[in-house]
N, C-alpha and C positions, 0 to 999 in steps of 0.2 A: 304588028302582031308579035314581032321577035320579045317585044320587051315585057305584053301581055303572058308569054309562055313563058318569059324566063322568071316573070313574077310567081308564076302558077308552079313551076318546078320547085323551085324553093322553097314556096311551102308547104308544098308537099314531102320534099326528102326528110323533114326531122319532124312527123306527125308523128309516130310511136313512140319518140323517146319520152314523152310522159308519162307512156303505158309502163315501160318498163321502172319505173319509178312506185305505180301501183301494184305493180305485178311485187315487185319486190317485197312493198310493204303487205302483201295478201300472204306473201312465204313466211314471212316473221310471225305475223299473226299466227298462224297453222301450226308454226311449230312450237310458239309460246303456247296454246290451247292445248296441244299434245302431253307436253310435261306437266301442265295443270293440272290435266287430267290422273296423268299416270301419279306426281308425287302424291296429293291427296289419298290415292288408293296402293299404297302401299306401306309399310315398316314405317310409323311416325318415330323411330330411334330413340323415343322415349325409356330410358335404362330404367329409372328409378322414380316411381310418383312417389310428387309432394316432396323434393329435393329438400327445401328449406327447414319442413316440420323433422324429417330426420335427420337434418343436421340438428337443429335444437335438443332431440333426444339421443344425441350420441355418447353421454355420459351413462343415460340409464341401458342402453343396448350396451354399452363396455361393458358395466356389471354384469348385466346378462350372461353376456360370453364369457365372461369371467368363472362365473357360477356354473357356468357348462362346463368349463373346461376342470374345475374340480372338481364334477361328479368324475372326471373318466371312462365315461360312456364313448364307444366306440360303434362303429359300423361299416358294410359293406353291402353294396348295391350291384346286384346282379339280375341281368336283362337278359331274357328268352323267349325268344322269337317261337309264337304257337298257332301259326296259320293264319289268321287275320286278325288274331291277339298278338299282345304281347304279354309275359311274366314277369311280374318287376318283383324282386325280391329284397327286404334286408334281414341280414342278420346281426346281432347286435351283442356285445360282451361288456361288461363292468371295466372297471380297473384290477381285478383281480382275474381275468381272464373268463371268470363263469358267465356264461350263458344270462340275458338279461330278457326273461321273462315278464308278462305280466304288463306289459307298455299297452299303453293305449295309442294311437298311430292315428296322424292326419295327415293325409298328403293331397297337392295337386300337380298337374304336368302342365308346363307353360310352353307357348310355341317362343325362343327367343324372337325367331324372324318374319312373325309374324300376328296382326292384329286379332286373334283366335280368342274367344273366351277361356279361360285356365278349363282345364278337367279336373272334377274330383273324386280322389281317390280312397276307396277304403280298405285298410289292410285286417288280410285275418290270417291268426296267429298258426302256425304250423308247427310250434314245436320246438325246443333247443335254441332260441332267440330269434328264431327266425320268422317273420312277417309276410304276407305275399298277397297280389294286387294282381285279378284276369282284366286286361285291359281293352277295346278296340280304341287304336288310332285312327283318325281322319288321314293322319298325311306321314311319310315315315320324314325322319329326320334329325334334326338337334331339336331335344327339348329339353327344359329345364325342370326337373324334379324337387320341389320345395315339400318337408315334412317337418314334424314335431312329433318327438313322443314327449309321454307324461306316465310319471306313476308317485301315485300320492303327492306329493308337492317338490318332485323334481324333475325340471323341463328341459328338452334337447330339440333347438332347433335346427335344420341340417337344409343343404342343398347342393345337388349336383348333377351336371352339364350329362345328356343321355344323348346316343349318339345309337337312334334305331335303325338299321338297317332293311 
């Protein structure tokens, strides 16, 4: 009997250690499904669509900027906070300091850190160059402010990083 029991002990002391080999591989799985989960549903870090096609047109956006920069159109973007609005303001001046009336204005607001469809914006004129846009945001934060004006065949496009509180 001793050697029947001493068979039967034996096998029995190392029955778990396979468990713990599945056990292990059920924690890896769990936590590989976890990040699945979460990176899909987050900031695809995507800076810039269609990388390749704006590289290929980076000669004619030169010009572009080019051609902005000698109109000497100028601006300044000011945010105010109006309860569950916000007031997005610009005002705008030539290269000779007067007041640049007269623009026609497109804007939208982009979430940087987030997968949010743009908001768009449309601005009405107030006056002495100045533009203005009653806004509700979904979420305060950083957004990024992309506009254009236009008047008769001269173009400005602009953008800049908004910081709502």
């Amino acid at each position: 009997m001793t050697v029947a029991m001493a068979r039967g002990t034996t096998s029995l002391r190392g029955h778990w250690i396979p468990w713990l080999f599945v056990a292990g591989f059920v924690i890896v799985i769990a936590v590989n499904a976890t990040l699945i989960v979460y990176a899909t549903d987050t900031y695809s870090g995507l800076v810039v669509e269609h990388p390749y096609k704006k590289g290929l047109a980076y000669n004619q956006t030169k010009a572009q900027l080019d051609a902005q920069a000698r109109l000497g159109w100028r601006y300044d973007v000011a945010v105010t906070p109006m309860g569950d609005h916000i007031a997005i303001e610009l005002r705008w001046i030539d290269a000779t300091q007067a007041a640049l009336d007269g623009l026609a204005l497109e804007g939208s607001l982009q979430r940087p850190v987030e997968n949010l469809p743009p908001l768009q914006i449309a601005f009405e004129p107030v006056g002495g160059g100045r533009y203005r846009s009653l806004i509700a945001l979904p979420k305060r934060g950083a957004w990024d402010l992309h506009f254009s004006a236009r008047r008769g065949s001269d173009e400005f496009a602009g953008a800049e990083r908004l910081m709502i509180r």
